[in-house]
N, C-alpha and C positions, 0 to 999 in steps of 0.2 A: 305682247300687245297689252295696254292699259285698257281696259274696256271703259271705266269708269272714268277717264283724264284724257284730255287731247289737248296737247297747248297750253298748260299749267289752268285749263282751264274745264269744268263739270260737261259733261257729253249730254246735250237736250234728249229727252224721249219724243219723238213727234207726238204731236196731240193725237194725231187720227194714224195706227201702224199702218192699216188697211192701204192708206195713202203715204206715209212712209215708205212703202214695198214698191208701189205703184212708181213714186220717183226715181228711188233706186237702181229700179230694171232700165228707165228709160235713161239715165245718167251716162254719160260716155266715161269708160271707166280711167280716165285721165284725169278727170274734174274733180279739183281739187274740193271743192264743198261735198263729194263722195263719200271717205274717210268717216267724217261726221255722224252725216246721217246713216253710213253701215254700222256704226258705232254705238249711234243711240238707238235702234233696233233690236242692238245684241242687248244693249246693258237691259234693254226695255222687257228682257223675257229670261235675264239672267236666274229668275225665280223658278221656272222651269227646267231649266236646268239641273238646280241644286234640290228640286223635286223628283229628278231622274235617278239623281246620286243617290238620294239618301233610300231609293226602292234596294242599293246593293248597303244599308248604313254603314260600320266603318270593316268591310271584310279585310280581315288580313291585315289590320291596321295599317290603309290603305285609302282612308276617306277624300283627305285632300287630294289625293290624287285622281281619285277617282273622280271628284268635282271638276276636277281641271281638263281629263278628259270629256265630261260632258258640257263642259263649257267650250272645248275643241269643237264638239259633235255641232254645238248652237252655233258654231262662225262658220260651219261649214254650211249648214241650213241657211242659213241668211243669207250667204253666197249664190247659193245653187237655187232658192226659193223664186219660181216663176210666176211672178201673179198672173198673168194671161192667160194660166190654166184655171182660173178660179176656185181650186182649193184652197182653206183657210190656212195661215199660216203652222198655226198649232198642229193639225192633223199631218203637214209634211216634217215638222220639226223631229215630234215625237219617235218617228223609228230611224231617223238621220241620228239622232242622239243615244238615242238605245243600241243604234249600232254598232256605235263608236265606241261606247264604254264593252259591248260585247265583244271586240275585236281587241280591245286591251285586256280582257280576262283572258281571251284566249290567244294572245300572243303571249302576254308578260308576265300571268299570277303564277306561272307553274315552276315548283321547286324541282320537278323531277318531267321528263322528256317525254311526252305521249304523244298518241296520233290527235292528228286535229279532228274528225270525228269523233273522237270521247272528249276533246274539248268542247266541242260545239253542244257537245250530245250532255254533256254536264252545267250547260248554260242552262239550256232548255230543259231540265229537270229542274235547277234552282229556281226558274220562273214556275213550271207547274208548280212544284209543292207549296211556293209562297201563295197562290190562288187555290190551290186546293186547300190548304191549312185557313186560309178563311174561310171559305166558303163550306168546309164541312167541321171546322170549329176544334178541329185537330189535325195532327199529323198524317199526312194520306201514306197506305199501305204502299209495298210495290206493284197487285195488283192495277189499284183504283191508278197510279203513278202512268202503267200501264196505257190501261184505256184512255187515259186522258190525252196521251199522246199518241196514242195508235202504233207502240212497242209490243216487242212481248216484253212479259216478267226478264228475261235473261236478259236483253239487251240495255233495261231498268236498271237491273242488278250490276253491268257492265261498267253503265256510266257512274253509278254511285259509287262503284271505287275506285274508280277514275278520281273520285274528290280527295283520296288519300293522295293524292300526288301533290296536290295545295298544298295539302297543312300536313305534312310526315311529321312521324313525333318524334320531339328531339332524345339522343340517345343520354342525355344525363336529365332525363324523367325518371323519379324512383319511386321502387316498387317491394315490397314484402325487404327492406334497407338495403336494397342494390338498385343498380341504376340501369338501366335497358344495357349502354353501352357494356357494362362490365358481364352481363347474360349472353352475351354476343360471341359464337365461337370465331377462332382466330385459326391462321395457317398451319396446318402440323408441319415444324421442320425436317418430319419422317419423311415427308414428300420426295422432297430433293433427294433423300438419300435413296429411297425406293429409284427413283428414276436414273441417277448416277450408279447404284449397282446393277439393272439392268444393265445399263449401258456396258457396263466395263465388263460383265461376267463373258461373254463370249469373246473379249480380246486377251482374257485370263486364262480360259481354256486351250488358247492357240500356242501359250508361252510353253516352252519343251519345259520339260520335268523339274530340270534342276532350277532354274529361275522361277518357276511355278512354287516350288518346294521353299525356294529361300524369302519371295514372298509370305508365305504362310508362317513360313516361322520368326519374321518380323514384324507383322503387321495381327496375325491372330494368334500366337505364341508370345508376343512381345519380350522376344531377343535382344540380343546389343549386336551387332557383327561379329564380335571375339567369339559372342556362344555359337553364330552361325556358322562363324571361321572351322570352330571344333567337331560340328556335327557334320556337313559336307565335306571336311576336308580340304580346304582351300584357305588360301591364307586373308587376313583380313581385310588387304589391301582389294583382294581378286572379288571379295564379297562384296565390298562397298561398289568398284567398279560394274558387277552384274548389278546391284542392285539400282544405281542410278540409269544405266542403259535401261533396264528394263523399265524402269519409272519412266523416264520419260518416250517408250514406245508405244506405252499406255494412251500416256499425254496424247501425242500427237493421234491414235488411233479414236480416243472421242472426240477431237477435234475434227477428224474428217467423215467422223458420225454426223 
């Protein structure tokens, strides 16, 4: 939607909004001079908006967007804004706006999957400490973070590293000339082996002697079949045969592991 353009042509702000609001409500929402005047209302406080924005400035290098959802939050306020209640417009705007940009931090800023409670719970700390950091002309403690919101310290502390979820540091950051990712330990391919010698050891023990035996002396002896052939007694052909049967009884017996 153009806020600014309707009709190749500039969107009027009414003189008096108070009585722009007034018309609006009473408007049948068919009426095509509607459009307009919901138009020039919005563009008329477009300033507020971009005042909402810049309280998160560009987080996350994220600012445009973050304008545009508070400029969402202001079409929805104009909408929904009843003047028959006699509140001023600005006082219903204000947390219609703020809501909306809080509900895109906490659907859309997170690089990494938390509960919506440390989302929430991390909104509401970045507002304290921005009011606390004026108002006491520095950084507020996790106590004072605390009191202010009527937490303990842990659940303080909770939310605050809920904020690593935002911004994780990327793994080619480098440090003392290596890079986090290369610090990062990786899979040991021992793994598989531990887990596949469990496995197979008690279908090893069940094999009778001789096949057990010719095993061992091809696989931990590393024989050929000839030396095999000469030490049990059996001719090569008969060792190759045992040796493939029993390979593959193996086979199938981890398979129905």
């Amino acid at each position: 939607m153009t806020l600014a353009r309707r009709n190749d042509s500039p969107t009027r702000c009414p003189d008096d909004i108070a009585e722009g609001f007034r018309r609006l409500a009473a408007m049948d929402p068919d009426d095509p001079r509607r459009p307009d005047l919901r138009d020039g209302l919005i563009a008329a406080h477009l300033d507020l908006a971009a005042r909402i924005a810049s309280r998160f400035g560009s987080w996350g290098g994220l600012a445009e967007d973050i304008v545009q959802v508070a400029r969402l939050g202001l079409v929805n306020a104009v909408e929904r804004f009843d003047p028959s209640l006699g509140s001023d417009f600005t006082k219903f705007a204000v947390p219609t706006i703020m809501g909306e940009v809080r509900r895109f931090f906490r659907d859309s800023c997170w690089r990494v999957r938390v509960p919506r409670r440390l989302k929430e719970l991390h909104l509401r700390l970045r507002t304290a400490n921005e009011d606390l950091t004026q108002r006491l002309g520095r950084g507020p403690t996790v106590p004072e973070l605390a009191r202010h919101l009527g937490l303990t310290s842990e659940e303080v502390r909770e939310g605050l590293e809920a904020t690593l979820a935002n911004e994780p540091g990327s793994l080619d950051e480098g440090t003392f000339n290596t890079t986090v990712g290369e610090r990062l330990g990786e899979t040991d391919a021992g793994f598989t082996f531990v887990e596949d010698h469990e496995s197979i050891a008690p279908l090893v023990r069940k094999l009778p002697d001789r096949e057990r035996r010719i095993l061992h002396l091809r696989f931990f002896e590393d024989m050929t079949q000839s030396q095999i052939a000469d030490v049990v007694g059996l001719s090569q052909m008969h060792v190759s045969r045992l040796l493939s049967r029993t390979l593959e009884d193996l086979r199938h017996g981890m398979l129905a592991e």
